[in-house]
Structures are given as C-alpha cells and as structure tokens.
N, C-alpha and C positions, 0 to 999 in steps of 0.2 A: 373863546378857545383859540388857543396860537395857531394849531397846522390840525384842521378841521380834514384834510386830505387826508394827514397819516393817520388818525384816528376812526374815521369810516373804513380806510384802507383795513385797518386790526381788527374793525366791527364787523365786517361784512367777512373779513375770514375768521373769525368768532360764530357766524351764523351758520358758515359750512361743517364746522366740527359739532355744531346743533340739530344739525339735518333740516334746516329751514328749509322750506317744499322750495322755494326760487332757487336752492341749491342742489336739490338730488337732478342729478341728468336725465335724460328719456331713456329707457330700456330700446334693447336688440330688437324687439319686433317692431317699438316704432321705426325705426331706421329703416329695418328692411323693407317696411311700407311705402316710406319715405322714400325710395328705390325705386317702387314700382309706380311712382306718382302719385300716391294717395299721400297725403301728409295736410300737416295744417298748424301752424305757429297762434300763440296768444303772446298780446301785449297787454292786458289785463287779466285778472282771473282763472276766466273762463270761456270767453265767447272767442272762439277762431277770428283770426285776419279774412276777411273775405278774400275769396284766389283773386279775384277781378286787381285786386288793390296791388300786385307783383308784376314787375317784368319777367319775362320767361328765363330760365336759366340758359346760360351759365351767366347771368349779370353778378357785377362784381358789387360784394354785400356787406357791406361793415356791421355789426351788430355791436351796438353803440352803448358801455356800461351794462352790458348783458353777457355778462361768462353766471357759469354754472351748469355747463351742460346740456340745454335746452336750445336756446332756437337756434344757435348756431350748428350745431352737428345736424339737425332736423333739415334745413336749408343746405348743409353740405350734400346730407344724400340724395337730396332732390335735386341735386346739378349745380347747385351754387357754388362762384368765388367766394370764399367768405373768410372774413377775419373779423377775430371777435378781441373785442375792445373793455377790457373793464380796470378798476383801480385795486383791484383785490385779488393776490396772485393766488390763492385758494380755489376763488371764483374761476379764473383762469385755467386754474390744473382741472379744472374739471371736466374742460371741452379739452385740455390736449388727451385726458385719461380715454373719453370718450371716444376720439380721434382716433389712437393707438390700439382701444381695443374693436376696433371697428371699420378698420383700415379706411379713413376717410382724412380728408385732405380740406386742412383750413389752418387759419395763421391766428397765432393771436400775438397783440399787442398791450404793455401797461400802458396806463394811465389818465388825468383824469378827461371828463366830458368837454370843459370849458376851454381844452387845452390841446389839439389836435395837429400841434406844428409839426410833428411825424410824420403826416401825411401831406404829401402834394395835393395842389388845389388838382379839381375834377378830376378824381381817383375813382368814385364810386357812383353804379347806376341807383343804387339803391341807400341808404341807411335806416334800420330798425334799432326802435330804442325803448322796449318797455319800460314799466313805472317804477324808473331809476331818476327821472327829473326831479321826482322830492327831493334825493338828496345833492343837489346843487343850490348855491346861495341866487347864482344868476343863470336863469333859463336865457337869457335874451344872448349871454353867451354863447350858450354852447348852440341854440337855432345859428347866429351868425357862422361858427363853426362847420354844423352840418352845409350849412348854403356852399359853401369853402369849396369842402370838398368831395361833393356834389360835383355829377358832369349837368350840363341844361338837358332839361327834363327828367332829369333823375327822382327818384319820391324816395320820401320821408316820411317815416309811420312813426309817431308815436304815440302811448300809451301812457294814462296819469290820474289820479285820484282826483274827484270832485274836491273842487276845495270845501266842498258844505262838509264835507267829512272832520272837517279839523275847527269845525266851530263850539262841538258840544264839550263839556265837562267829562272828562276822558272816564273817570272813576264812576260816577253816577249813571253816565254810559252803561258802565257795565253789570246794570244791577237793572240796564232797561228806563233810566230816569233819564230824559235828552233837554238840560237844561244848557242854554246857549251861553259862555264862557270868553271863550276866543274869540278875538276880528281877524279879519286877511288883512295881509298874507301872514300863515303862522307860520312860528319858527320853534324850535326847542328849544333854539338858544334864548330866544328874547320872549315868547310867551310862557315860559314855565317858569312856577317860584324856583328858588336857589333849591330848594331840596330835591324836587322833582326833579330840574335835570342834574342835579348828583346821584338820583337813583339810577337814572337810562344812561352815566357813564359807570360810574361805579358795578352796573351790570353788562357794562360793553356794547349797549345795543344802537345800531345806527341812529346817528341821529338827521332830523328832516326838516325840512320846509314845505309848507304846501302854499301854492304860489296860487294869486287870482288869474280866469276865465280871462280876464283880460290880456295878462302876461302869456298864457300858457297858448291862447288858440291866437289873441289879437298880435301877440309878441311874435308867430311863426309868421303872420302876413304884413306885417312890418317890418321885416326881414327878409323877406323876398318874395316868400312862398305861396303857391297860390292849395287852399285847401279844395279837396274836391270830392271827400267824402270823410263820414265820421259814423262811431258806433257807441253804443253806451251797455255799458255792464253791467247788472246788479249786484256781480260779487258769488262770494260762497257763502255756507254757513255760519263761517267763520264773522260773516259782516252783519254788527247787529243790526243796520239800518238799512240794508238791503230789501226789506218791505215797503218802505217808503220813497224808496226813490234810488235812480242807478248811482253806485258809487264809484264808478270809473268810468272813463272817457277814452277813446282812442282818437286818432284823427289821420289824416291820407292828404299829405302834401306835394307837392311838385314845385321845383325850381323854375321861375317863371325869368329868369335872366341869367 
C-alpha cells in the first residue's frame, strides 16, 4: 500500500461515522466527576490506569493517537495541560466537540505517532498512548519519539494487544475453533492472502500490525525507558479468548535520561 498514513487517516474517520465504542466521547456526568477528582482513564478495554501511575495535575499531557473523545477531555477536567494528538481529523473533532460543549480547555494536534517534529524536545511531563501502537509499521519509532519529547522523569503509559491475539485463524476464531495460523510479528499487509486484505480495504477498516513482547515492552527499554509498572487486561465480551488468558497489556515508563 503507497501512503498507509492517508488511508488509516479515512479508516479511523470511517469508524467515527460507525460509532466504534474508541469513538463515542465520555458523557457530562463523567466530566463533572472528573471535576471533583474522581475520574479514571483506560489504555485497554477495561481495567483503569492505576492513579499511582500519574503526576498530579496540571502536568503537561500529550495524549498520543488518542482523539475520540475519551481520555483526553477526562484528564482536561481533572486539571490537566492536555493536547490530544491523533491522525484522523474526525477522531480529533470529537475532543474539540467535547471541549466546546463542556467548556474545557485542551489543544489538539494532526498527525502521525512516528512523526512528532511539531513538538519541541522536553514539552511534556507525561504521554498517554492507548492501543493505537497496532497501527504503526515501527513501534521503536514512535518509543524514540515519545523519549524526544518527554522532559527527564516524565512517564509513558502505554496500552497494546497481546500479540498471542494475532496468531489464531481469525475465521475459525470465530466459530470458537483456535487453530494457530499466523507467526509475529503480524501484519495485514503481509500476513493476509490477497483477498482478505481486499475485504478489510474494500470495507475501509483500519488496517494493523501486531508487534512482538520484545519490540513492544523490550523496544521501550532500549530506548531509554525505564518500565516500573505494568497491568494486564482480559478484555470484554467482545474478546473470544479472554477465558484463557489476558489479551491486553498496559505498561508505566519513565525517561531515565
């Protein structure tokens, strides 16, 4: 595929005119909660960021390929500097819609993860990046990136799919038959026959990568970061394999130079 940018860029505002759940925004009452100090952001699923894992507000908070509404406004009302970063101007209008009707104050910026010259080096104490790392070709990118523009000791959350998740027979999957198919690291582009990914474009749907445990947790600490804590998710209903094991991973970095 030529420009793999502009085309997630079309897919992921494809998913917003779909009402994909990463797309609907938080309602009024979480904000207002989020006000009085109760609140709580996910980089997976379902299981909350632990508070422990945050600097206190007002630190200054990129939320990294994450527009749609959610963490970004949730972290504005709780005192955060926040600007929210994503490649899909849909994704985007959905935290300034939120913004506007909720009289909350946060920036957003295009474009993509791997590519962060917009921003001056040590800009932020924090960056959050839920499970948007599938779709980039190089994780080890966009880690160099965040280290960038990071101040020292700044943390780094992110949030990302087991890669066991992307080893089964996708189809048979879903009839409950988990017959092993794919090696890591998968890709759309290069582990799917020709017809399969002309269905996932010919229906506009993001296309992904799921990168190995090595890249994903070993690629942050060869990069600077020092990890100091991590959580594992089992998912929703929606996840067939969520009985046998967690299928998302968060993780809690800090810039150790």
């Amino acid at each position: 595929m030529k420009d793999l940018t502009d085309y997630n860029s079309k897919a992921w505002d494809n998913e917003v005119d779909k009402k994909n759940k990463w797309t609907v925004p938080v309602d009024t009452a979480t904000l207002m909660n989020a006000r009085k100090g109760d609140w709580s952001i996910v980089l997976t699923p379902l299981k909350p960021v632990p508070s422990a894992w945050f600097h206190a507000p007002p630190a200054k908070t990129l939320c990294l390929a994450s527009g749609g509404g959610q963490q970004g406004p949730i972290l504005a009302a709780a005192g955060y500097d926040v600007t929210v970063f994503d490649n899909s101007k849909k994704q985007l209008q959905q935290d300034i819609n939120v913004a506007e009707e909720n009289d909350l104050q946060l920036q957003t910026m295009s474009g993509v993860m791997e590519d962060l010259s917009q921003i001056k080096d040590e800009t932020f104490d924090m960056v959050i990046n839920p499970c948007s790392i599938i779709y980039t070709e190089d994780p080890l990118k966009v880690f160099s990136e965040v280290l960038r523009v990071l101040k020292p000791g700044g943390v780094f959350m992110i949030g990302f799919s087991n890669p066991i998740n992307w080893l089964f027979d996708f189809q048979k999957a879903k009839k409950g038959e988990y017959v092993l198919k794919y090696s890591q690291p998968y890709s759309d582009l290069k582990s799917l026959e020709k017809n399969e990914l002309e269905e996932l474009v010919n229906g506009n749907e993001p296309l992904l990568f799921a990168h190995s445990l090595d890249v994903l947790i070993g690629g942050q600490i060869r990069s600077g970061f020092n990890i100091t804590d991590m959580l594992e998710d089992y998912g929703d209903e929606t996840d067939d394999l969520r009985k046998y094991y967690p299928g998302f991973i968060a993780t809690r970095a800090v810039k150790n130079r």
